[in-house]
N, C-alpha and C positions, 0 to 999 in steps of 0.2 A: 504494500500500500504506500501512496508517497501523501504525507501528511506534511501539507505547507507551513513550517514554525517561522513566525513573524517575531523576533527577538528585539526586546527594549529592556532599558535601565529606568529607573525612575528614584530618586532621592526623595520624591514627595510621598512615594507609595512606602519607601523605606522608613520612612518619620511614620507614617501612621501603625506601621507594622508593629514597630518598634512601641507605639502608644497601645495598640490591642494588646501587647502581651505584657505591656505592664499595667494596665487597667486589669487584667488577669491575676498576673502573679510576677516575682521575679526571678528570671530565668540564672540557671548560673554561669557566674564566670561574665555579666555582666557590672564595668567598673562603678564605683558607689558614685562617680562624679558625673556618671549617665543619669543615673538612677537621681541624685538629688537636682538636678536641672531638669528633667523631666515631668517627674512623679506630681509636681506642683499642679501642671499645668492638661498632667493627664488626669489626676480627679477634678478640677475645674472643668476640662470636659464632660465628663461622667457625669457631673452634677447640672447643666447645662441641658442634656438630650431625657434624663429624668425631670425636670421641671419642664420639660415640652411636650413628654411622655413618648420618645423616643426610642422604644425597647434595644437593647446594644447589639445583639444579635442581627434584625434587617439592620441597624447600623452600620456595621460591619461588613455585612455582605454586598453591600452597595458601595462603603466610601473606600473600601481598599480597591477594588479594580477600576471604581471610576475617578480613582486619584490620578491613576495611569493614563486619563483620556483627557482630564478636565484638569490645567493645573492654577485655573484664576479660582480662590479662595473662596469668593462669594458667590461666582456660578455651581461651586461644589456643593456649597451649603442649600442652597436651594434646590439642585435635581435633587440629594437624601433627602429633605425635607419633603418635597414632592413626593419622595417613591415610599415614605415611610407612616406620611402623617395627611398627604394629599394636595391639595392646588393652594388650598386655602394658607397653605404653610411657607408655600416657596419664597414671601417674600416676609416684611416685617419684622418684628424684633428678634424672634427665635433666628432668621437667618442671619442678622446683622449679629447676634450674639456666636453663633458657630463661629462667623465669619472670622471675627476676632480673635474665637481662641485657636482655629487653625493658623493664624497671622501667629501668634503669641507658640503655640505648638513646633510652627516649621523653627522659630529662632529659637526656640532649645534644642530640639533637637541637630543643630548646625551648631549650636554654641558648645554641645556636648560631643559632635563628632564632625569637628571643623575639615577634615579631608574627605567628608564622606562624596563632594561633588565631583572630585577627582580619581576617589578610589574606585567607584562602583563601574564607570567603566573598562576600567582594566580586568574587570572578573566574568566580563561576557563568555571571553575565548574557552578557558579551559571547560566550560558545561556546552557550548556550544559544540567544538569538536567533538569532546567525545561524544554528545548524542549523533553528530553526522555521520559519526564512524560506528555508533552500538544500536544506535533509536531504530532503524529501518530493520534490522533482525529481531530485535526485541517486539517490535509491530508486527512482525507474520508471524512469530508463534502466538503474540497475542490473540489475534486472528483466529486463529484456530479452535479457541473454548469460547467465545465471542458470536454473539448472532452477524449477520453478515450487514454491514452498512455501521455497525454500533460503534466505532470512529470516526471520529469528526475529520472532515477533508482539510481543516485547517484551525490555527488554534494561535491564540496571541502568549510569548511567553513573559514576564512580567518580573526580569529582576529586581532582586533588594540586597539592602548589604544584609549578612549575616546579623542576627542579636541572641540567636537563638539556638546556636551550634545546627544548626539544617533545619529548617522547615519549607515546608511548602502547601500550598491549599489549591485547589478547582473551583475555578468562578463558575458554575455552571450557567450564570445568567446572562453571562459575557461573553462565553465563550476562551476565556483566559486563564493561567496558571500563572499563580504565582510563587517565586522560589527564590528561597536565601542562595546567591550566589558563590555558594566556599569553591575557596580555591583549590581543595581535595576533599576528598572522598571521609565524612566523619566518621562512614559506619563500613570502613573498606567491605566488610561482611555484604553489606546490602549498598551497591553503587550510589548516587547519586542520579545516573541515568535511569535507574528501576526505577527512582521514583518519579523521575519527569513524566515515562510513560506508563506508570499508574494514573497522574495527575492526568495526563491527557484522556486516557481510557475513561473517566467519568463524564467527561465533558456531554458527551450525548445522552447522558441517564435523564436530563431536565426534559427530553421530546416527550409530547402527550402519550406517546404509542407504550413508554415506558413506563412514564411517571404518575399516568392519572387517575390511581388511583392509590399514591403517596402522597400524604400531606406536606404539605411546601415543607414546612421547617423541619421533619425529620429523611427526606429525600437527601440531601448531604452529605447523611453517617451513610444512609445505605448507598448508592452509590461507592462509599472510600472504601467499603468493606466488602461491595458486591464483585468490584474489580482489584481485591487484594490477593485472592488465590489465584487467578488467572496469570497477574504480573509475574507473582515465586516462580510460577510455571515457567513461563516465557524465560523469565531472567536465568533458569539452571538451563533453559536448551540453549540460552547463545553464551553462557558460560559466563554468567557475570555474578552470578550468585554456583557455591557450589553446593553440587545436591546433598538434601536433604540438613546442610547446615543453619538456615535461616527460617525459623517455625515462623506461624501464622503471628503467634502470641510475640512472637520478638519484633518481626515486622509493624505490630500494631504498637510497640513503646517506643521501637527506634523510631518513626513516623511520628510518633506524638497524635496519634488518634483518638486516643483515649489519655487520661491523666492514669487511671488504674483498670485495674478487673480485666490486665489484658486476657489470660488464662481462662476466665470465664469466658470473655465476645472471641476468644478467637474457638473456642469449643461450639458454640453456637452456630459461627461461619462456616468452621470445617463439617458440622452436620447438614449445615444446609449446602454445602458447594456437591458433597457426595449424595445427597440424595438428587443434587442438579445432573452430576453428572449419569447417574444412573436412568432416570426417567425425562431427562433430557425434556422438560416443560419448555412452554413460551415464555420467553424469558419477561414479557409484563407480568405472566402468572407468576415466575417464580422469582421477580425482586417483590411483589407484594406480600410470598410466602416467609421471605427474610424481612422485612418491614412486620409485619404480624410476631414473627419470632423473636424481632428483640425488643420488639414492644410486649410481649410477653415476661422475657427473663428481666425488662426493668418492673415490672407491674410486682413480679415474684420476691 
């Protein structure tokens, strides 16, 4: 399959990444002079989209990849406000107030990592090659456990600097991935290419034919976890993963898909992928039979 990767850097997408995961928690091995320039101005945020009632979640999912499209402040603040709260929101004081703290956000985060404008494109090349040289073999074994067409013909990829020692997420609304650019491999075990094209692999779970009859907000987890046996797969036949060293449950912590309970959700996925593979359903039948299942073991 020749799947067209349209590759950009973005510093603006990297500040908010950088803001999600410390509105989260804080990751380690980031320095305390990140962290005290920031953190101010990430719970000023926080408190800002809750007095608008702005749940963080569609926050999130909107302002990281349309950071990478929209880089004027106040036009950002207005399409999320639009896409979260509706027409009536795009303009007036909740925007002019985002507005400001994204103004107020981008200069800490540039104050706390003054080279980030100049480092980030230097970290294109090394994840670029190697997916030109591994991505197109890792994609026809994918292929193979995969209903046919469930690849996207093309995908936007969306670097940032690292904060987080490797992460990456699937915009599925976008059509985009985004990915901490390290300069090597964190988890040599498990490439950094395996997970570009995991991340790609979900991108078409958002089509109706797939998804509709998954609820928006949990469509996401399933997807990361519908095409996380599939990827193992692919990655031990083009030899980038070796067999049988990298379990479901490891993939799921090196990933950072879950914070815990890898051992439980990847017991759950590998029941459901073997009964996929044995009775070989329609595959909308069988991501709503994995939606039901781990809406089950959380109910449990």
């Amino acid at each position: 399959m020749n799947l067209e990767v349209r590759w950009q850097e973005s510093t603006w997408t990297s500040c908010l990444h950088a803001a999600q995961i410390l509105s989260e928690q804080r990751p380690p091995g980031v320095p305390d002079v990140v962290v005290e320039t920031m953190q101010p101005v990430v719970d000023q945020l926080i408190n800002v989209l809750k007095t608008a009632g702005v749940p963080l979640k569609p926050f999130w999912r909107h302002a990281l990849p349309l950071s990478a499209q929209l880089t004027g402040k106040h036009e950002l603040a207005g399409v999320i406000l639009r896409k979260t709260r509706g027409l009536e929101y795009e303009s007036g004081g909740t925007a002019e107030h985002l507005t400001a703290i994204f103004t107020d956000l981008s200069h800490a985060y540039h104050t706390a990592m003054p080279k980030a404008e100049e480092e980030l494109p230097l970290r294109r090349r090394p994840l670029r090659e190697a997916w030109e040289a591994r991505g197109p073999g890792l994609l026809y074994f994918l292929q193979r456990v995969l209903p046919e067409a469930f690849l996207p013909e093309s995908a936007d990829v969306i670097l940032i600097l690292p904060f987080s020692g490797g992460r990456g997420t699937a915009h599925l609304d976008y059509n985009s991935v985004r990915v901490e650019a390290v300069l090597y491999d964190p988890y040599p075990q498990l490439p950094e290419v395996a997970r570009l094209g995991w991340l790609f692999s979900q991108l078409n779970l958002d089509l109706p034919k797939y998804s509709e009859n998954i609820a928006r907000d949990r469509l996401p987890m399933v997807a990361r976890l519908a095409t996380l046996p599939g990827i193992l797969y692919a990655a031990e036949e083009v030899e980038l993963v070796r067999p049988g060293t990298v379990s479901l449950a490891e993939a799921l912590k090196l990933w950072q898909v879950t914070r815990e309970g890898h051992e439980a959700l990847a017991e759950v996925v590998q029941q459901w992928w073997q009964v996929q593979e044995t009775r070989q359903a329609a595959w909308p039948v069988a991501l709503t039979a994995l939606d039901r299942m781990l809406g089950e073991r959380n109910s449990g």
